[in-house]
N, C-alpha and C positions, 0 to 999 in steps of 0.2 A: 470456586466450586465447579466441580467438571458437569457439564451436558450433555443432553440428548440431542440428537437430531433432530430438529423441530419443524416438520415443513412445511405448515402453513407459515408460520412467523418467518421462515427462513427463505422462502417465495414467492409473496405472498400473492404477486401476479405469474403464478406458473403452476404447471402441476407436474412439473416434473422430479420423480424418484430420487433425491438428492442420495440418501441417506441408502437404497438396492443398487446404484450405482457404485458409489464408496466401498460397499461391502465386499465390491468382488477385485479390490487391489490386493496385493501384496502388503503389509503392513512395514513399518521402520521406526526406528524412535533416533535419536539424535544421535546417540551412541555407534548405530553403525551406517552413517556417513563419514566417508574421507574427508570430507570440505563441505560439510555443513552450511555453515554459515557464510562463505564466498560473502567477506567483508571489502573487498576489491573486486567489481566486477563492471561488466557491460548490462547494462536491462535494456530491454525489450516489453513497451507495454501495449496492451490492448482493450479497449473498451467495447466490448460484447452485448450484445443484447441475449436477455437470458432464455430464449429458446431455440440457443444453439449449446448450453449446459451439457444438455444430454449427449448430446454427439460429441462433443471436446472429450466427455468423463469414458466416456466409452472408447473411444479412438484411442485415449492416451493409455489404457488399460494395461498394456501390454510394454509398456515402457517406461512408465515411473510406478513407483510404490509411496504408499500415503502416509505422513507422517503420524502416530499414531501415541497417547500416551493413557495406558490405563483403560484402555480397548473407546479411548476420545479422538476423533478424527476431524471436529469441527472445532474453530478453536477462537475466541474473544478477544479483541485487538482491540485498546482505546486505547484514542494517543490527543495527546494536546500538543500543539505547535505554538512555538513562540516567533516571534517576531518583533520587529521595533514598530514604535506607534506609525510612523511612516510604512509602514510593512516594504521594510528597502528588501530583503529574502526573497518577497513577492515578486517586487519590480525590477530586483534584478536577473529572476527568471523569465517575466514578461520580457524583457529586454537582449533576451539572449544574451545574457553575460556570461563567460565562461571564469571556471574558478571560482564556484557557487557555494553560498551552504545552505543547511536547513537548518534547524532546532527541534527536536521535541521529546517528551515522556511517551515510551509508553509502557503501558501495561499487560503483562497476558493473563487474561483473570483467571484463566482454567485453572493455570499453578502458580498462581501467588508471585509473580517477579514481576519487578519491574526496573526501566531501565533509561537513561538520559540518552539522549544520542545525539551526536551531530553526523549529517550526511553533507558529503563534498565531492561535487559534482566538476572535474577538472577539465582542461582543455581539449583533453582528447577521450574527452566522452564517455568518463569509465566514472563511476559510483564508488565512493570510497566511505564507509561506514565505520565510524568509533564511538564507542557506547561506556558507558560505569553502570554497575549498580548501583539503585538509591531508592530505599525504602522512604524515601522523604516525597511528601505530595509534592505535585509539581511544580509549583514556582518556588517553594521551597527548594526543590532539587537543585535551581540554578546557583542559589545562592550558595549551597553548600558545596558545590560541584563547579564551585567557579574556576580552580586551575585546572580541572580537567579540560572543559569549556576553552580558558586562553589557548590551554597547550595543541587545544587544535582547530586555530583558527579563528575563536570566537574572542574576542578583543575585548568587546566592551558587553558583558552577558549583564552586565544592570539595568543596561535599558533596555531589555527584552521584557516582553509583556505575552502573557496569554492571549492568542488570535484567531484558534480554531479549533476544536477537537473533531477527531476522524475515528468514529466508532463502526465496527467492519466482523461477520463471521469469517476466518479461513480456510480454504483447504488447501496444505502446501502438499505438494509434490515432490520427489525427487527422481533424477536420474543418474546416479554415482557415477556410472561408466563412464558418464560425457561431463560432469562434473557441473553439471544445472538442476536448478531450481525450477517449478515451477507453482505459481501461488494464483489462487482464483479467490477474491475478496468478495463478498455478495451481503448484500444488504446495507449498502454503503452508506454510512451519515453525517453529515455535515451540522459541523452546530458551531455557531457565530459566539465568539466569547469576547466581545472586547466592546461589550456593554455598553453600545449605541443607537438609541431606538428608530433610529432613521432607517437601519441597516435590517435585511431581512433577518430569520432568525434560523434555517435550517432546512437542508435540503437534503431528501433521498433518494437514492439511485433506486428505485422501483424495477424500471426494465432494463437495466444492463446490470455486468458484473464487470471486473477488472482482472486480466488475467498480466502477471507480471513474467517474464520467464528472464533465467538470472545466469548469467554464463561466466566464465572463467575469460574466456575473449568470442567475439560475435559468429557464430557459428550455423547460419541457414539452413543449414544439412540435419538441423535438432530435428528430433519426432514431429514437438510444437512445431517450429516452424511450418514443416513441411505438411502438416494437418491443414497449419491456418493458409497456407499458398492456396491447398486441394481448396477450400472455401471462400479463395477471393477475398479475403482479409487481408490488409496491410497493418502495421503495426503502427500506430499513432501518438506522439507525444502525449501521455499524461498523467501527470503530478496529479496527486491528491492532495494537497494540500493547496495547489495553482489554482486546482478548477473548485474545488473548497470555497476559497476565497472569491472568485469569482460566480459562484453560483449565490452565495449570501452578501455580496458586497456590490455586485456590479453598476448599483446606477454612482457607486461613489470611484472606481476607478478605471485605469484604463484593461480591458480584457482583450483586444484585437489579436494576439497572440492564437487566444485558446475561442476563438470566433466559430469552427468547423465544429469543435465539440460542444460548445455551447448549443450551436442551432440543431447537433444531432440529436441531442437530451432533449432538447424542446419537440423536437419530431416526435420522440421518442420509438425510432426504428435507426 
C-alpha cells in the first residue's frame, strides 16, 4: 500500500523537510528512463550523517528528477539476505575476495513485487545484478528459484539460510543524461534472523543515511560527485548487508574490514 511522507517516523533525529524538498523535483516513473535499472554498473557509496539531507536534496535539485509512482516518492524496501550458516558471502567480502555474490529477497511494498536476486561483484569492480520474479516468501523463493540461482553462480542454494533482513525508506534519483542513479536509504534497519540468542538482535541507523550513486562506468565529473568533493566527503566502502552483520554479530566474528565505519556509527558524527 502506497505512503505518505512521514517525517517524524522518517527522521526521527532531524527536522529536516524531507517530504518540501522532494516536492520541488521534477518528477519520472520508470518508463521514461533509457537505463533504468543499470544492472551492470560501478557504485559509489556513502554514509551521511543526516543533517547534511537538506543540502544533498537541494543541491541535487537541478540535476536528477524523483522517481515517482501514483504522486509516491518515498518508497519501502525489505530485503532478507541469505547466506551459509558459516556466512562464507560475509567473509568473503571481509576478505576482500574478488568474484563475489550476495543472495537476497526483496520486496517493494508500495507496489506489490517482489523479486530474488543475486548481486556479483567481479574483479574489476563493477556490480552485476540478476534478479526473477517470485511471489513465493523468501526461503521459499530459493527453493523454487533454484536453477535460476545455479545459472548464476549460486551452486549449492540449499544450504543457504536466512541471515539478515535490511528494511530501508528510498528516495531514488535519476539522472538520464549521464545515465546514473542515485538512491538515499534512510532509516536503515538491521534485524539479525538466524535465531541465535547470543547474537544482538537489531540495529538502526538513527543519524546517518546511505546515499548509493550507480553509473554506467566511474565518472567524478557526476553532479553527486562533484557536490560531495564541494563537502569534503569521500566515498566509503559500504555494504549493507556487511556492516548488517557486523553491527548485530560482531563479538562472534571477524569485522577489521569495516573497523572505520563501525567506530563512526558509534561516534555517531
Amino acid at each position: 500500500m502506497m505512503h505518505e511522507l512521514n517525517q517524524s517516523a522518517l527522521l526521527p533525529n532531524s527536522d529536516i523537510n524531507v517530504a518540501d524538498a522532494i516536492s520541488k523535483y521534477t518528477k519520472h516513473d520508470l518508463s521514461d528512463l533509457k537505463n533504468s535499472e543499470l544492472m551492470d554498473r560501478v557504485d559509489s557509496k556513502f554514509l551521511l550523517p543526516v543533517d547534511t539531507l537538506s543540502h544533498i536534496l537541494a543541491s541535487c535539485n537541478n540535476f536528477y528528477s524523483v522517481l515517482t509512482i501514483d504522486d509516491v516518492n518515498l518508497f519501502q524496501y525489505n530485503n532478507i539476505y541469505f547466506d551459509t550458516a558459516n556466512l562464507d558471502f560475509y567473509r568473503s567480502h571481509h576478505n576482500r575476495k574478488l568474484n563475489r555474490y550476495k543472495v537476497r529477497h526483496r520486496n517493494y511494498a508500495d507496489v506489490g513485487s517482489s523479486f530474488l536476486e543475486v548481486k556479483f561483484k567481479n574483479n574489476k569492480g563493477r556490480t552485476i545484478k540478476t534478479r526473477c520474479a517470485s511471489d513465493d516468501k523468501p526461503s521459499a523463493a530459493l527453493i523454487s528459484n533454484a536453477h535460476f540461482l545455479d545459472s548464476n553462480g549460486i551452486e549449492q542454494s540449499n544450504s543457504l539460510i536466512a541471515s539478515q533482513s535490511c528494511n530501508y525508506q528510498r528516495i531514488s534519483l535519476a539522472n538520464d543524461a549521464q545515465h546514473e542513479r542515485l538512491t538515499l536509504d534512510l532509516n536503515v534497519n538491521f534485524i539479525n534472523q538466524l535465531n541465535n540468542s547470543n547474537f544482538e538482535n537489531s540495529y538502526i541507523l538513527s543519524n546517518f543515511y546511505i546515499a548509493e550513486l550507480k553509473q554506467e562506468k566511474l565518472n567524478r565529473q557526476s553532479p553527486f560527485y562533484r557536490l560531495i568533493r564541494e563537502m569534503a566527503i569521500r566515498s566509503k566502502g559500504f555494504s549493507k548487508y556487511c556492516m548488517g552483520v557486523s553491527l548485530t554479530n560482531n563479538k562472534h566474528i571477524k569485522t577489521n574490514r569495516f573497523k572505520a565505519n563501525l567506530m563512526r556509527l558509534e561516534r555517531g558524527a
